[in-house]
C-alpha positions in Angstrom: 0.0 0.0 0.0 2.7 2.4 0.6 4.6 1.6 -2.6 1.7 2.7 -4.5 0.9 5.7 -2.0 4.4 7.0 -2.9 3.4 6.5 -6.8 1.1 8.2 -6.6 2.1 11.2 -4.5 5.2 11.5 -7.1 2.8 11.0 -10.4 3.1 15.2 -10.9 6.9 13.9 -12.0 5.0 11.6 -15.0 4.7 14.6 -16.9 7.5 16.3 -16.6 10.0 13.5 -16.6 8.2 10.1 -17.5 11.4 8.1 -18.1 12.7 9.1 -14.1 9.1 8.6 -12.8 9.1 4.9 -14.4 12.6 4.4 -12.9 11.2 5.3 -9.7 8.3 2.8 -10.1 10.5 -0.1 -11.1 12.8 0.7 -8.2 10.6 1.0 -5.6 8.7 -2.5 -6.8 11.9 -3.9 -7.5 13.4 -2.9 -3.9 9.8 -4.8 -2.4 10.2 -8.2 -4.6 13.7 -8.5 -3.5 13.4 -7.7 0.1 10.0 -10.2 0.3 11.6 -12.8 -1.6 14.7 -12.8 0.6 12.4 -12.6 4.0 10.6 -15.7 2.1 13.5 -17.6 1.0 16.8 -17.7 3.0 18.6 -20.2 0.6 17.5 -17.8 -2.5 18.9 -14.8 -0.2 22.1 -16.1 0.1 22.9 -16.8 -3.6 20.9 -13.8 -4.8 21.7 -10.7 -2.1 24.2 -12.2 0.2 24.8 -8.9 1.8 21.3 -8.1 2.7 21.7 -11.5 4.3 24.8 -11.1 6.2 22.6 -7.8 7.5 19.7 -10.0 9.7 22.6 -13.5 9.7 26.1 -11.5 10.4 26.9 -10.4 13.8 26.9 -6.4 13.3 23.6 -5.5 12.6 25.1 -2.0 11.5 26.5 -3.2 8.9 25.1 -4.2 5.2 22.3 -2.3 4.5 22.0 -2.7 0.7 19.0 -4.6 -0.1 18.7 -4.5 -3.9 22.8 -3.9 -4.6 26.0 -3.7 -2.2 27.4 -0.7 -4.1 26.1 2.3 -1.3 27.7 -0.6 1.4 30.9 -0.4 -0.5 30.8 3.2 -0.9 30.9 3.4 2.6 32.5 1.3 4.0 29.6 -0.7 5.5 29.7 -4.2 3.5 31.2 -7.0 6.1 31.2 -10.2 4.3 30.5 -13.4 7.2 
């Protein structure tokens, strides 16, 4: 519900930008089927976003934040790999 809330609160930017407003969309639905299927599926996790599952498996719970991509976790320092 709050996926398509946020759609809709940013569809002013269809009109204006539509290729950035569809980015936003498949982001934003991309970021939810990830983060679901890895919540769902902890063997799938580990081969498809084994940093967002070192975040809830590793011991630092600070660490790893990336759900979608490690790249921001790299960027700063955060990725610890277990």
């Amino acid at each position: 519900m709050g996926l398509i809330l946020l759609a809709l609160a940013h569809s002013p930017v269809l009109i204006i930008l539509p290729a950035f407003y569809f980015g936003l969309l498949y982001g934003g639905f991309r970021y939810y089927y990830v983060h679901k299927k890895s919540h769902l599926d902890l063997e799938w996790a580990k081969r498809h976003v084994p940093w967002h599952y070192d975040h809830h498996m590793g011991k630092n719970q600070d660490a790893n934040w990336g759900v979608t991509t490690d790249w921001v976790d790299k960027l700063l320092g955060t990725r610890i790999k277990y």
